[in-house]
N, C-alpha and C positions, 0 to 999 in steps of 0.2 A: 256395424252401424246400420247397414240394409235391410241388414237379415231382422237386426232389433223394431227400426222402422216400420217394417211390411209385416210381423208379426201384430205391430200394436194396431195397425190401421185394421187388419184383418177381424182384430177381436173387437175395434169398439164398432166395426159396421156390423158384427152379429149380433153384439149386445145391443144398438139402436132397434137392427131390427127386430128383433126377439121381444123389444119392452114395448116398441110401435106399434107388430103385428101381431106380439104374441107364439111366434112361430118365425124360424129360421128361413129368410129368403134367399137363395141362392139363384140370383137371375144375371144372366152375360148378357144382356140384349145393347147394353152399350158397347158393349165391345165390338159383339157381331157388328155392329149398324157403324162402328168407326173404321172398322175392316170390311165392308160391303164391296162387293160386287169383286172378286179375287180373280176367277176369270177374266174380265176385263184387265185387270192391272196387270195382269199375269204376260198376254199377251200384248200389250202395252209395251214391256220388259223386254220382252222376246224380239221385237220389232227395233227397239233402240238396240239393244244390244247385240243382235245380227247388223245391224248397220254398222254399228262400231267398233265391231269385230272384224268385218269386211271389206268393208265400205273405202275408209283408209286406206289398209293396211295395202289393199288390191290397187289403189290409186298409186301410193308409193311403188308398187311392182311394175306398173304400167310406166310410170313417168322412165322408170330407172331404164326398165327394157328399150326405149324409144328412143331416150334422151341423147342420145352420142351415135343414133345409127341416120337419125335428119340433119338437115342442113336449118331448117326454122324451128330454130330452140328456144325463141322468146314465145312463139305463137301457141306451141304446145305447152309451153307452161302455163302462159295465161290463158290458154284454152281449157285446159286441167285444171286451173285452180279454177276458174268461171265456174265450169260445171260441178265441180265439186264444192263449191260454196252453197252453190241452188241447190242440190241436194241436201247439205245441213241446215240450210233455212229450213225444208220442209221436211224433214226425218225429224232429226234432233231441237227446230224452232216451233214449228206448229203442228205438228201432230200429237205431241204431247197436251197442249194446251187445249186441241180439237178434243181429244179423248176423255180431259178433265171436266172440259165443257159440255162437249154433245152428250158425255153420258151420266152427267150430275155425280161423278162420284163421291163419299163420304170423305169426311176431313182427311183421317189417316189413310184412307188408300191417293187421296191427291197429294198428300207429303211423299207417297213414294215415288210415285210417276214422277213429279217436278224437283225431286231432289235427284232422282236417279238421270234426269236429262241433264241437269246441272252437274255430274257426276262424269257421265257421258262426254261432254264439249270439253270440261276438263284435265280428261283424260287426257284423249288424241289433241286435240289443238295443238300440241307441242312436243309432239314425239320426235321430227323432223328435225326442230333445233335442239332435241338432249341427242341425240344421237347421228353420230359424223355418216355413220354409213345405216345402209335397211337391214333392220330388225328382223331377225327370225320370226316366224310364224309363233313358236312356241316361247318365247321370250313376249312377245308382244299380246299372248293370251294370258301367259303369266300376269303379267303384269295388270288388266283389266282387273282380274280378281284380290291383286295385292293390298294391302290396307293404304296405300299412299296414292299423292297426285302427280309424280316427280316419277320421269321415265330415267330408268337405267338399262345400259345393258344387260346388268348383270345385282343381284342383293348379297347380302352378306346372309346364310343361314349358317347354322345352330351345327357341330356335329352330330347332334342327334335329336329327334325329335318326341317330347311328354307325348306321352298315352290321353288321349283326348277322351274321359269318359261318357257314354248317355245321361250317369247322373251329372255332374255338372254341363252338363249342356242345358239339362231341365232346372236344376238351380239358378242357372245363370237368366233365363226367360221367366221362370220368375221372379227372380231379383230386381227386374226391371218393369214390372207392373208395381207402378207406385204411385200414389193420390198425384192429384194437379197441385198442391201445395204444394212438392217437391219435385217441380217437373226439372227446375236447374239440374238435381241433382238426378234426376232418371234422363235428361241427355246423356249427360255425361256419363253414366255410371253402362246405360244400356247402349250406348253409339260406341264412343271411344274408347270404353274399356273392357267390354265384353263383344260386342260385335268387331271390331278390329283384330281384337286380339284373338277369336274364331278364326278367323281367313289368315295371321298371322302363323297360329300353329298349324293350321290345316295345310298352310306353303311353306312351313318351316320359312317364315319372313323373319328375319334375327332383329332388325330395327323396332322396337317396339315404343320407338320414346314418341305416343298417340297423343300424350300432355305430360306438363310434368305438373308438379307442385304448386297450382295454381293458388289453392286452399290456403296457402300461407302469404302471401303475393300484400305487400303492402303497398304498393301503388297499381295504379290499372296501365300505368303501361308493361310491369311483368304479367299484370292478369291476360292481358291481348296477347300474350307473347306466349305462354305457358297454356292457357287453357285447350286450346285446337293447333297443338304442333302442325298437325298434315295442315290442314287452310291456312295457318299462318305462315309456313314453306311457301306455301305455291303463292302466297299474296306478295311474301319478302321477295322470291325470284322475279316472279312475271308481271309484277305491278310496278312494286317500289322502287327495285335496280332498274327496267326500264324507264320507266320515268327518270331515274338520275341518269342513266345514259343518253337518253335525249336532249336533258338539259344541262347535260356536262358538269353532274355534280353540281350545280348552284344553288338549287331550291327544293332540299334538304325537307324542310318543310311540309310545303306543297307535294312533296312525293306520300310523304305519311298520311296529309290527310285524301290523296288520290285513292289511296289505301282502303279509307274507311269508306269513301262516297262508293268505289266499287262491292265494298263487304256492303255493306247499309242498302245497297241498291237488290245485291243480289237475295240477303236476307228478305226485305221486302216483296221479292216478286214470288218466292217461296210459300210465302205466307199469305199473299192477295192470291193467287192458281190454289192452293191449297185449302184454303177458309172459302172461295168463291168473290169475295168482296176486298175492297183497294179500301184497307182503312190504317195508315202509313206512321201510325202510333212506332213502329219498331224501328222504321227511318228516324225517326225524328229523336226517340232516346236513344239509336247507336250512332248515329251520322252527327248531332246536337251536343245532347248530355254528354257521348260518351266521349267527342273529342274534346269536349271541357273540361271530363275528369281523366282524360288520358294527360295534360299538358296542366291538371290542377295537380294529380295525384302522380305524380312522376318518380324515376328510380331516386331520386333524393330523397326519399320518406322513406323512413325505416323505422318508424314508428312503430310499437305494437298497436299503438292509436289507427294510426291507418289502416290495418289489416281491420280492425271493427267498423271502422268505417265503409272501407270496402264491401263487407258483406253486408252491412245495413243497406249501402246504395242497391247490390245485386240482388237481395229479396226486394225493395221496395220496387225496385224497376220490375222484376218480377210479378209483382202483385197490383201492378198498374195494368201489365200486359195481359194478363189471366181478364182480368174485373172489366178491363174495354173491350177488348176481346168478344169476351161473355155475353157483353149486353150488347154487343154489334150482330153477332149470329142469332142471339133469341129477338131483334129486332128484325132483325134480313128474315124470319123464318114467321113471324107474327105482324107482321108491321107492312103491308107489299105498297109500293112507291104509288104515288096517285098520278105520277104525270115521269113517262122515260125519255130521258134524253143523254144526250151527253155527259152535260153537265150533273142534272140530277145523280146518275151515276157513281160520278167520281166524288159524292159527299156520302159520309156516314149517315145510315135509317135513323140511329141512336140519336143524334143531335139531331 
């Protein structure tokens, strides 16, 4: 279906241009200009991920050596976590945001920075509680590279590992250049099924369930449940169980939709670091709409009806997000504000 896709896209943009210009254009400069400035992001990369590499890993070494040889064990803990908190403020909080900002980067090179911090916090935040005792060094490098958010000691691999070839490697990166009318399905296709599954065989990672069956999914709460296995883990563990452990199992509820205001929140801020501008359209269809149709469209529909429905609501929402989107940047970039302020700021150029 990709491969059918990316061939027909390919041939009607030479036939536009061929009957437009007369002659075949072959020009990347969109591409170049959404990948801009790699250097910068390069080292960007380099800076989080020596932090988070280290940074931890070396805190936990410290506390552990210390901990049982003093007599003031509260003072060094909370002296330890104090300064290692200040540290992730401005490592993993604002440097990123600094670098997005101070150095104007292009849309796709600020997806990667701000996804990769989000990636980063993710990570380590919670090595300490999966794991009783400290992590090997190489257990804990592994793991940064593994396609999951959920520390183990230890994964389940493969007796043996496919031959990874150069051509499907190049297949697979072009599989994933595909128009903005099927951007749903070049997430998906180029994040969780080809980019996962890269760093999967490349560590012999045996777990490869990155989604299941979402495609079939007649209500949206199997669609939230299926589409992003790895997010939906770390959301189930670290959101929604603690919330019912705090509230002792009560408010069942209220934990799910903690859920979403966390996902809806962290989506959002992706996409305002990312785009440059706070225009909160994806808050308000995933955190809104989509607890509406989470609790309209529920596992009790099994309808093939609802699978059409389903995908009707996910294109449309789709094509609400492209269309605002669109006319928010070519506004932010043609349109500049007459009067800055706070408030001015935090409203769309578009309206």
């Amino acid at each position: 279906m990709f491969i059918a896709v990316l061939l027909i896209f390919c041939m009607s943009t030479l036939m536009v241009d061929y009957i437009d210009q007369g002659r075949l254009v072959l020009e990347f400069d969109l591409l170049f200009y959404a990948f801009g400035k790699p250097g910068t992001v390069f080292c960007a990369w380099i800076v989080m991920f020596a932090y988070t590499l280290l940074v931890p890993y070396y805190t936990m070494v410290f506390g552990c050596s210390f901990y049982h040889n003093i007599q003031h064990k509260l003072e060094l803990s909370v002296g330890t976590a104090l300064i290692f908190l200040v540290m992730q403020m401005f490592v993993l909080g604002l440097f990123p945001i600094y670098v997005v900002v101070h150095h104007q980067l292009p849309p796709a090179s600020r997806f990667i920075v701000i996804l990769e911090q989000v990636r980063c916090v993710a990570n380590h935040l919670f090595i300490c509680r999966e794991s009783p005792k400290l992590p090997t060094f190489s257990s804990y490098l592994y793991f940064l590279f593994c396609p999951t958010l959920i520390y183990r000691d230890s994964y389940p691999r493969p007796e043996f590992s496919h031959t990874f070839s150069s051509r499907t490697l190049v297949l697979t990166v072009f599989h994933s250049i595909l128009p903005g009318i099927l951007m749903l399905l070049l997430c998906f296709f180029a994040f969780l099924h080809c980019w996962l599954n890269l760093f999967g065989e490349l560590l012999r990672f045996s777990d490869r369930m990155f989604y299941k069956d979402w495609w079939n999914s007649t209500s949206f709460t199997n669609y939230f449940r299926t589409w992003n296995v790895v997010v939906h883990d770390w959301l189930y563990y670290y959101a929604y169980k603690d919330f019912l452990w705090l509230s002792k199992k009560k408010f069942r509820t209220a934990a799910m939709l903690s859920v979403f205001i966390v996902s809806a929140l962290v989506h959002e801020y992706a996409l305002a670091m990312g785009f440059g501008f706070f225009y909160p359209i994806m808050f308000f269809l995933f955190g809104i709409f989509g607890v509406a149709l989470n609790f309209a469209l529920n596992d009790k529909r099994q309808s093939p009806a609802c699978n059409v429905i389903m995908w009707m609501s996910l294109f449309l929402g789709q094509g609400v997000l492209v269309c605002l989107y669109s006319q928010e940047w070519y506004a932010q970039i043609h349109c500049p504000r007459t009067g800055v302020s706070t408030v001015t700021l935090s409203f769309p150029l578009y309206f």
